[in-house]
C-alpha positions in Angstrom: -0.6 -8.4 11.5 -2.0 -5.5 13.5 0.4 -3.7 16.2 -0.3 -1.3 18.5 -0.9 1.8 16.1 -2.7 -0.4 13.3 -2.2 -2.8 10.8 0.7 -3.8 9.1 0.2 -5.0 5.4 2.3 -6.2 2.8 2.3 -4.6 -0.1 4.3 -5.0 -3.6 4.8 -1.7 -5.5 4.9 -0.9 -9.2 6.4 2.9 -9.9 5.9 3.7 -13.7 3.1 2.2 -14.2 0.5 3.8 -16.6 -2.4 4.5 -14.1 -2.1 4.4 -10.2 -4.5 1.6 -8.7 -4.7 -1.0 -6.3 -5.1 -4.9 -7.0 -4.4 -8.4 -5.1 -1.1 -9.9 -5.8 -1.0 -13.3 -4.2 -1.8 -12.3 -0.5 -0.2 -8.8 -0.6 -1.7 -6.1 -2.5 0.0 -4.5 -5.6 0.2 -0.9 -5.9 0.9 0.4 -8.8 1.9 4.3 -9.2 3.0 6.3 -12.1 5.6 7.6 -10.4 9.2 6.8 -10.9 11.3 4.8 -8.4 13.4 7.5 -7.6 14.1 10.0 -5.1 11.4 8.5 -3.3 8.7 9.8 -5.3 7.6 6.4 -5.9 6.8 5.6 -2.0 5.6 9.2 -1.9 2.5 8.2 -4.2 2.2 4.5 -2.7 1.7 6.3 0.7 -0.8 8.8 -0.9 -2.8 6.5 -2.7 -3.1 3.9 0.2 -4.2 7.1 2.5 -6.6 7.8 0.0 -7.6 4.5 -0.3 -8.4 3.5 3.7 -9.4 7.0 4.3 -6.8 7.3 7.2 -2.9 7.4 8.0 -0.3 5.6 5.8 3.1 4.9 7.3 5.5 3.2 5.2 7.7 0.8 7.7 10.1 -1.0 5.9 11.4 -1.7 2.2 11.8 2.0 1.4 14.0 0.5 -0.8 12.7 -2.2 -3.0 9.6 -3.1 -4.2 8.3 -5.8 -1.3 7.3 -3.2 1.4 5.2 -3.2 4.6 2.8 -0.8 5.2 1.2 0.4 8.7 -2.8 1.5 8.5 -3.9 3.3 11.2 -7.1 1.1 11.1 -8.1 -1.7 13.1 -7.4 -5.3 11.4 -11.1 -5.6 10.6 -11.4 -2.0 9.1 -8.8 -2.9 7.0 -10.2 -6.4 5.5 -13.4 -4.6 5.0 -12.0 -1.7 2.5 -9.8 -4.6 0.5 -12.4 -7.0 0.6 -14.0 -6.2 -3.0 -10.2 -5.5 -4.4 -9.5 -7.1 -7.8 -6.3 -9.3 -8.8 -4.4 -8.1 -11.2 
């Protein structure tokens, strides 16, 4: 879904996890972080690693607390597709 800013994407976290990466998960992409769900520590290093990942602005706009979330990427729906295209599942 792209608003006015970018695109929203759904996105299913993992905190605790072993290594941080990024992988398909049905049609939402799984983030895992090895941060601990706590504090906000865990969004903290979803947000980072997605930034990272797209090479532009991460805003995390709803499921703060949970693990189903929606993130915004201030990219265009396109840009987006293009950087997750070649993303594993896992």
């Amino acid at each position: 879904m792209v608003d006015e800013r970018g695109t929203l994407l759904a996105v299913k976290v993992v905190p605790g996890a072993s290594r941080s990466r990024i992988a398909r998960w049905g049609d939402r992409l799984k983030v895992c972080v090895t941060a601990p769900a706590e504090k906000g520590k865990a969004n903290a290093a979803v947000i980072e690693l997605l930034s990272e990942f797209f090479g532009a602005p991460v805003v995390l706009r709803s499921g703060a607390g949970g693990p189903l979330k929606t993130v915004e990427v201030r990219l265009s729906r396109a840009e987006v597709e293009e950087r997750i295209r070649n993303v594993d599942g896992g």
